[in-house]
C-alpha positions as CSV (number, residue, x, y, z in Angstrom):
1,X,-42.7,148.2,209.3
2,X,-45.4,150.8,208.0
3,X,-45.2,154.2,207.1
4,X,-46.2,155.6,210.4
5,X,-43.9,153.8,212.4
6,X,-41.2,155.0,210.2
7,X,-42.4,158.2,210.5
8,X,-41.8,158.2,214.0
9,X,-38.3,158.4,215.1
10,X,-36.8,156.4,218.0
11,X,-36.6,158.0,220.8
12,X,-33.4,156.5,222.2
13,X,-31.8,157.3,218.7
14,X,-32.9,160.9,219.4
15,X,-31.8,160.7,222.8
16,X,-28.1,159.6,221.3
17,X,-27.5,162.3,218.7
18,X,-28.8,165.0,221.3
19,X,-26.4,163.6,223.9
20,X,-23.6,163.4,220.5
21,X,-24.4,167.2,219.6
22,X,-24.0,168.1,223.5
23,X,-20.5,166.5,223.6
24,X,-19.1,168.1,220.1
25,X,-20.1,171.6,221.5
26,X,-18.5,171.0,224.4
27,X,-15.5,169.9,223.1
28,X,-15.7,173.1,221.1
29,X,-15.9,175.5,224.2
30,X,-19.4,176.4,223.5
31,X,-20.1,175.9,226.8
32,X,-18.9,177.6,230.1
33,X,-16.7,175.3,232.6
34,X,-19.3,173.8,235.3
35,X,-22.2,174.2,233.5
36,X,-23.9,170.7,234.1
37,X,-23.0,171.3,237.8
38,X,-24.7,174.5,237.9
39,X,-28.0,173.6,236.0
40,X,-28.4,171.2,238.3
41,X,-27.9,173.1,241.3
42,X,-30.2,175.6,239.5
43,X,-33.0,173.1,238.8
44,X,-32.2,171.5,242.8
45,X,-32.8,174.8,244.6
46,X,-36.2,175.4,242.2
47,X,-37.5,171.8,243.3
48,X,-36.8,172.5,246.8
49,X,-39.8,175.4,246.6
50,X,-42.5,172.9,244.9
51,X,-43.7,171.6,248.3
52,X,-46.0,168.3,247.8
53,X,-48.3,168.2,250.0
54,X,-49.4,164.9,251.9
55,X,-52.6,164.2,251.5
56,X,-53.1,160.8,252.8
57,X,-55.3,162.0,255.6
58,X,-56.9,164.2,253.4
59,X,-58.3,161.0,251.4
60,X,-58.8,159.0,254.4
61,X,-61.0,162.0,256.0
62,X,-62.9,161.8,252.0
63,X,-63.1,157.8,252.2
64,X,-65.2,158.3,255.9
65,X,-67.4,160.9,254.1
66,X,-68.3,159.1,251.4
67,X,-69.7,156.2,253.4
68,X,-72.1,158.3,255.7
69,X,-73.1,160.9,253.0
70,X,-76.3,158.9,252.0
71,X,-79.2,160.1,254.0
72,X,-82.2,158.3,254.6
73,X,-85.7,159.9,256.3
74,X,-86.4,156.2,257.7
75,X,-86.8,156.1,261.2
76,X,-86.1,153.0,263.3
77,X,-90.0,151.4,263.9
78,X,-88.4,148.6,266.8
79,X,-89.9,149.5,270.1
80,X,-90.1,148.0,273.7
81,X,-93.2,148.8,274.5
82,X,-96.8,147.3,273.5
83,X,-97.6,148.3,270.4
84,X,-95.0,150.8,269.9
85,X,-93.9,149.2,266.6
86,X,-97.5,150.0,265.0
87,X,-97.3,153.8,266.3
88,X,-93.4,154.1,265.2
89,X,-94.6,152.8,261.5
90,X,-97.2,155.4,261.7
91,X,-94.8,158.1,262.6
92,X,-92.7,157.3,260.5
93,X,-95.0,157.5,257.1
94,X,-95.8,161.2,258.4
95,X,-92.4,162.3,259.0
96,X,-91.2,160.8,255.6
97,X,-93.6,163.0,253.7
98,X,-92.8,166.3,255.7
99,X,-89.0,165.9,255.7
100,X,-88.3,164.5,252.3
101,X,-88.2,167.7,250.0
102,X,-85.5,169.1,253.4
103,X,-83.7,165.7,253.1
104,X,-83.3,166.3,249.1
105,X,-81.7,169.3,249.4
106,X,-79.0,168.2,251.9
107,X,-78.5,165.6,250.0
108,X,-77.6,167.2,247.2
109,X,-75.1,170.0,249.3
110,X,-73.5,166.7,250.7
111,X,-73.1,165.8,246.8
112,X,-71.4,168.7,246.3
113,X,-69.0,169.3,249.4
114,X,-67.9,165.8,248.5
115,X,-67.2,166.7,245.0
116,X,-65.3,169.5,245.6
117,X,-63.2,167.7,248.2
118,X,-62.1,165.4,246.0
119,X,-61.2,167.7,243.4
120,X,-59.0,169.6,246.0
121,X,-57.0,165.8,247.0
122,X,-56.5,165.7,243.1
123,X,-55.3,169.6,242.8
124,X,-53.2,169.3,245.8
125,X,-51.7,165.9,244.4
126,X,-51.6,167.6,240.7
127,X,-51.3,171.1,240.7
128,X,-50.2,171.6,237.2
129,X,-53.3,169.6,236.1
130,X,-55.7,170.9,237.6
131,X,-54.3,174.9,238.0
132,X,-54.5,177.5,234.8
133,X,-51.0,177.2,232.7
134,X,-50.1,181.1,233.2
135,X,-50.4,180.6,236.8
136,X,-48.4,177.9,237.2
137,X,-45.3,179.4,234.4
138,X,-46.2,182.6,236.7
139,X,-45.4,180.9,240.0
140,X,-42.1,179.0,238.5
141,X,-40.9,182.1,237.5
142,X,-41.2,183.6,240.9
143,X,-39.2,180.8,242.1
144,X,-36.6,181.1,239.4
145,X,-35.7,184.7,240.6
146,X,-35.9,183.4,244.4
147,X,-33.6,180.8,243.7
148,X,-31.4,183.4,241.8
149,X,-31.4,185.7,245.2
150,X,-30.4,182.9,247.3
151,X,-27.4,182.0,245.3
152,X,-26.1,185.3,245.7
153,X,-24.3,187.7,243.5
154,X,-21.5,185.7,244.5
155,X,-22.8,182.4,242.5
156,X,-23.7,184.4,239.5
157,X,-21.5,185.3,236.5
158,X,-23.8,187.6,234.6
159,X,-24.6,189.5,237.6
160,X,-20.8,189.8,239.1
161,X,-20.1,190.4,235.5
162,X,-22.3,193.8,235.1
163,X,-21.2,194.8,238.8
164,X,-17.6,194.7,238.0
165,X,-18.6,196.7,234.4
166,X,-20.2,199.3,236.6
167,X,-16.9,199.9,238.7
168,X,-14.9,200.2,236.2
169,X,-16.7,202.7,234.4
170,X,-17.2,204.5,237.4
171,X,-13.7,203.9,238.4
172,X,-13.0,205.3,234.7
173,X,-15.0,208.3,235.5
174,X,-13.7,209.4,238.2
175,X,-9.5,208.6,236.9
176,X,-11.2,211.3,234.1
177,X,-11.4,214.0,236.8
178,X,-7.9,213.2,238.6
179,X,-5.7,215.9,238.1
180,X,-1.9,214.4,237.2
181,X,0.6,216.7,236.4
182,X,3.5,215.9,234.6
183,X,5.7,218.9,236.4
184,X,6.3,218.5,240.4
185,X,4.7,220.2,243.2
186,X,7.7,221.6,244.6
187,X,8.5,223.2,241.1
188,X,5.0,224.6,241.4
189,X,5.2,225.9,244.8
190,X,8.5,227.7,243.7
191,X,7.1,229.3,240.7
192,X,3.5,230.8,242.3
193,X,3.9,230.8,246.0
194,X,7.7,231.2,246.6
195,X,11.2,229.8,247.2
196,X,11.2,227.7,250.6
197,X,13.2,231.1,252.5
198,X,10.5,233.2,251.1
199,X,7.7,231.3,252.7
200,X,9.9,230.6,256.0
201,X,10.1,234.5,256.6
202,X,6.2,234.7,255.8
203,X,4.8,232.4,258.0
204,X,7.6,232.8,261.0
205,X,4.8,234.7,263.2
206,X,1.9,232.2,262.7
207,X,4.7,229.4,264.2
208,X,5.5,231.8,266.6
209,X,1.6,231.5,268.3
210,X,2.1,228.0,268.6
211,X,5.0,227.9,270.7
212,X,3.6,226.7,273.8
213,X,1.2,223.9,271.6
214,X,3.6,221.0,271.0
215,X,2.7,218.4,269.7
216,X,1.3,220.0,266.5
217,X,0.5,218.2,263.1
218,X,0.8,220.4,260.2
219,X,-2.3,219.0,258.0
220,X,-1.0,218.9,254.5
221,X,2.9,220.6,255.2
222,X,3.6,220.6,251.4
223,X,7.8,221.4,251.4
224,X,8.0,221.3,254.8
225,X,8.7,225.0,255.6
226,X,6.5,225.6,258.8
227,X,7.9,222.8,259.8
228,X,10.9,223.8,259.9
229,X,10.0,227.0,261.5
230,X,8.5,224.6,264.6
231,X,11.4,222.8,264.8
232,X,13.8,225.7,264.9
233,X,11.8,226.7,268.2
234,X,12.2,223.3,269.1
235,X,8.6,222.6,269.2
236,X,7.4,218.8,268.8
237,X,6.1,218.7,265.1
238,X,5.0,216.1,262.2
239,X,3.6,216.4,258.9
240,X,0.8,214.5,256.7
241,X,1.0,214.7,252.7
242,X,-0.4,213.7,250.0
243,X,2.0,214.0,247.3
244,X,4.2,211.3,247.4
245,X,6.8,213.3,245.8
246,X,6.7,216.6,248.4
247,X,6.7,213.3,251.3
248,X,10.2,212.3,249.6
249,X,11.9,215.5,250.4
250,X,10.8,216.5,253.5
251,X,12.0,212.9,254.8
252,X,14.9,214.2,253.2
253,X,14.7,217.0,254.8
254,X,14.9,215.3,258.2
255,X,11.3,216.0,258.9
256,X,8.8,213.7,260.4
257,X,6.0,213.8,257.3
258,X,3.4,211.1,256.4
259,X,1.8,210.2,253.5
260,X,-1.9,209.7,253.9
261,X,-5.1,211.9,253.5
262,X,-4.8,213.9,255.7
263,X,-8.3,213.9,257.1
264,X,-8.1,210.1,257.5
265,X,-4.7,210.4,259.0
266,X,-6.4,212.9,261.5
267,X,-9.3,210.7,262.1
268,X,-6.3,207.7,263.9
269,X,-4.8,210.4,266.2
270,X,-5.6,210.0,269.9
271,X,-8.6,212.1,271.2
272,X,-7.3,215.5,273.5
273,X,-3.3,214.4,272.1
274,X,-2.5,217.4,270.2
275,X,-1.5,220.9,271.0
276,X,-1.7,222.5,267.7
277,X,-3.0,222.0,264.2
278,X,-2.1,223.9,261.0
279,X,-3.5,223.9,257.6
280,X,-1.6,226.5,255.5
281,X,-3.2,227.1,252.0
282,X,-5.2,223.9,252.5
283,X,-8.9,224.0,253.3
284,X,-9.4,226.0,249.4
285,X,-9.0,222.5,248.3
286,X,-10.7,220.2,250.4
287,X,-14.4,219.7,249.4
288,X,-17.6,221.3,251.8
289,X,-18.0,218.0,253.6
290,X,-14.3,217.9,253.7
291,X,-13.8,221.2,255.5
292,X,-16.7,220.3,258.1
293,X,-15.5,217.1,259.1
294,X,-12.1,218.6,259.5
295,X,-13.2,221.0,262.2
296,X,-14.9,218.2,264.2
297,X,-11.9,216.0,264.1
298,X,-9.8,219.4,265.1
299,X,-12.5,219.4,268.0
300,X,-11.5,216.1,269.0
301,X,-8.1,215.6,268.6
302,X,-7.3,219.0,270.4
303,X,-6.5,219.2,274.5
304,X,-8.3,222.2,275.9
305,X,-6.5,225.5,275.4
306,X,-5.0,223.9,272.1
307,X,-5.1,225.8,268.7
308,X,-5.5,225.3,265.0
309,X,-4.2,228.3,262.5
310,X,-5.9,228.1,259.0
311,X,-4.3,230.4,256.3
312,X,-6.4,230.5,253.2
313,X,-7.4,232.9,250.3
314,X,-9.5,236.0,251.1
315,X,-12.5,235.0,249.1
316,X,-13.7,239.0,250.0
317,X,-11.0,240.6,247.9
318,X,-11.7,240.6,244.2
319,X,-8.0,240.7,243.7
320,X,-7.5,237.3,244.7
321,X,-9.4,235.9,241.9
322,X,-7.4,237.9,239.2
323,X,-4.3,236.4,240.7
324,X,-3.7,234.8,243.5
325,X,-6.8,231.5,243.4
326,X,-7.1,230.6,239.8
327,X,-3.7,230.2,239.3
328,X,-3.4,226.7,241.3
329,X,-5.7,224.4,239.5
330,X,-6.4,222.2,242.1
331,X,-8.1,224.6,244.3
332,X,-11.7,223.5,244.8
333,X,-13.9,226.8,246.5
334,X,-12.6,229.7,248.6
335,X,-13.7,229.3,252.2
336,X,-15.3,232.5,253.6
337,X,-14.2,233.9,256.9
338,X,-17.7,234.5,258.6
339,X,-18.3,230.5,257.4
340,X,-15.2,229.1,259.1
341,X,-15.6,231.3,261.8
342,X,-19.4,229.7,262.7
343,X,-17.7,226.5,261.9
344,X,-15.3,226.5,265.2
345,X,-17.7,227.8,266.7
346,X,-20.0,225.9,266.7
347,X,-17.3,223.0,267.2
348,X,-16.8,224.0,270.6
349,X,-13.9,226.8,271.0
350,X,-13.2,229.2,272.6
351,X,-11.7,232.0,271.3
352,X,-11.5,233.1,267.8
353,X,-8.9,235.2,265.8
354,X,-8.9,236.8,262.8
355,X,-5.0,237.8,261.3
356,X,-5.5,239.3,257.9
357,X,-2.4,239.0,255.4
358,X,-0.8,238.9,252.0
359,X,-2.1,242.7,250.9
360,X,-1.8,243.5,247.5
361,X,1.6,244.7,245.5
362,X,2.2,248.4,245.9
363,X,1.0,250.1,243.1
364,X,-1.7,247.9,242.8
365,X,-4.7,250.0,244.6
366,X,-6.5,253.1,243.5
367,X,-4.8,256.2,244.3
368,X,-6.4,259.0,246.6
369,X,-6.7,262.6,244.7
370,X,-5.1,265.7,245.9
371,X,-6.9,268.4,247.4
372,X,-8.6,269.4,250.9
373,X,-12.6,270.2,249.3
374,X,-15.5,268.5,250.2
375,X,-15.4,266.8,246.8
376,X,-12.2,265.4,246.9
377,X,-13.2,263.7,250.1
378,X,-16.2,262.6,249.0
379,X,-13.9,260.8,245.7
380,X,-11.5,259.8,248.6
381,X,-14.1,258.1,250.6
382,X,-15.1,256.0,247.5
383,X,-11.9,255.3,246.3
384,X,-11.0,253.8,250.0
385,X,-14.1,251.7,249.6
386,X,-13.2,250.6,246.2
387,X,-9.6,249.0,247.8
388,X,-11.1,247.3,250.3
389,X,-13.7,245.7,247.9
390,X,-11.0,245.4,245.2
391,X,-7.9,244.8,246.4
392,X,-8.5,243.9,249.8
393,X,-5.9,241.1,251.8
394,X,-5.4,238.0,249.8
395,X,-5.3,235.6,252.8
396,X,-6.8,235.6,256.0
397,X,-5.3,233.1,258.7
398,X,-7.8,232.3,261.4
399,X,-7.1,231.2,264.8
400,X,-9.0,229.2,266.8
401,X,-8.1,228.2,270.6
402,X,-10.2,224.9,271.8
């Protein structure tokens, strides 16, 4: 053997320790399960785009041109009639001389058209011999990320792989901005709003204007209490909550409460079914698109002369943010009264009410001065603006009849 054939390896021997090295790694976990299956589905859906085109015809069409592309200024000089040959011949030498340089020049297009036929039949046969490298790499690129979009996300590992990073993170995020408390609600409630008789006695003539409204749903009914007023009138009443732990004792309770969102919850009951709906320190901690789309469903899910009583903070009393709003941290925004107002309005009903409640503790507000002059009236005047501004109502329940 001489040096240059032992120069040159084998290729079956190379083909061997390739197929060797494959098998060790793979026995070594170095590649993912189903890998050979999905190269070759990979390499099968890539194929599928290189169309070859037939060019049989296309040759046969080239074969036919070739054998009639040769031109000739001859004429035929074989005639029927006496001495028709001699005058043919003598045509024929004249015509020759005035049509050859013509006959030249077609000769050569002819040439040509055939030549770049058949370099077309080879192209179409052989595109990447005959097409610029880059192009063709630019092309099988193309069909490498088509082939990628028709598998799917579904198909893909690396690209299910960063979706299901980008959920979690998001998912992450947004666990971040839950608020989770490690007292209970009800505890809460006691401590900043009230014991359960306290808020019975307060809200006893808001349930009192929905006498005549059964069925109502009490839209987040916290502990329960206005539905317990309801019920002592013997009014048709159920609740929706959201803490799991509130749900658990108004069951207790006896009452009929859900747990759900309570806008979703809404959106499932019958159209025209209910009488009444009530949302008692609520809507201060739904969101902006919240609060609109809870007016529309009210819209909906209300009979006609049905009506919805919202008790929220007074966001036109300074007082309430000194006391009353900051202390619950889950409140979201204050909802003004002119804004909920246009709201129902523009939902559709009818009449609109206005009940403002909760005023400041006495002792609270700016005192008035003593004294009959025109100065002390003039101090009195601006010290009964300064209340209203100030220490104006801390709620304000509206009440809207569809």
């Amino acid at each position: 053997m001489d040096a240059s054939a032992a120069a040159t390896p084998r290729v079956d021997e190379l083909v061997a320790e390739l197929q060797a090295r494959v098998e060790t790694r793979r026995r070594e976990g170095a590649y993912p399960p189903g890998l050979e299956q999905e190269l070759d589905s990979h390499f099968r859906r890539i194929a599928t785009h290189r169309v070859i085109p037939d060019t049989d015809d296309l040759r046969a069409r080239l074969h036919a041109l070739d054998a009639s592309a040769r031109f000739t200024a001859t004429m035929p000089v074989d005639s029927g009639l006496p001495g028709g040959s001699t005058l043919h011949r003598a045509m024929n030498r004249l015509l020759v001389r005035q049509t050859h340089g013509i006959l030249a020049q077609v000769q050569r297009f002819a040439d040509d058209v055939r030549h770049a036929l058949r370099d077309i039949v080879a192209a179409l046969e052989d595109p990447s011999g005959h097409v610029h490298g880059d192009l063709v790499g630019q092309i099988d690129v193309v069909f490498d990320k088509l082939a990628s979009y028709e598998r799917g996300p579904g198909d893909s590992g690396a690209a299910v792989g960063n979706l299901r990073q980008r959920v979690e993170q998001l998912e992450a995020a947004e666990d971040r901005r839950r608020f989770r408390p490690w007292f209970g609600n009800a505890r809460f409630e006691e401590q900043f709003r009230g014991t359960r008789r306290e808020l019975r006695e307060r809200y006893r003539d808001l349930a009192e204007r929905l006498a005549l409204s059964a069925p109502v749903l009490d839209f987040g009914c916290g502990r329960g209490e206005f539905l317990e007023l309801l019920e002592e009138m013997g009014v048709e009443a159920s609740g929706v909550e959201i803490d799991p732990d509130l749900v658990q004792a108004t069951v207790r309770e006896g009452l009929n409460v859900t747990l759900e969102d309570g806008i979703q919850h809404l959106s499932g009951v019958l159209d025209h079914s209910l009488g009444g709906l009530t949302l008692i320190q609520v809507v201060e901690h739904l969101s902006a698109q919240q609060v609109v789309e809870l007016v529309s469903l009210a819209a909906e899910k209300l009979r006609p002369g049905g009506k919805v009583v919202v008790e929220t903070v007074n966001p036109q009393s300074l007082y309430v943010f000194a006391h009353a709003f900051y202390a619950d941290p889950t409140h979201t925004t204050p909802v003004h009264p002119a804004y909920l107002t246009f709201l129902f309005r523009e939902a559709g009903f009818a009449e609109i009410d206005i009940d403002w409640r909760s005023p400041p503790i006495d002792g609270e507000t700016l005192d008035e001065v003593a004294g009959d002059g025109a100065m002390g009236e003039v101090v009195n005047e601006n010290v009964r603006r300064l209340n209203n501004l100030l220490f104006g109502p801390q709620d304000y329940a509206l009440i809207a009849t569809r």
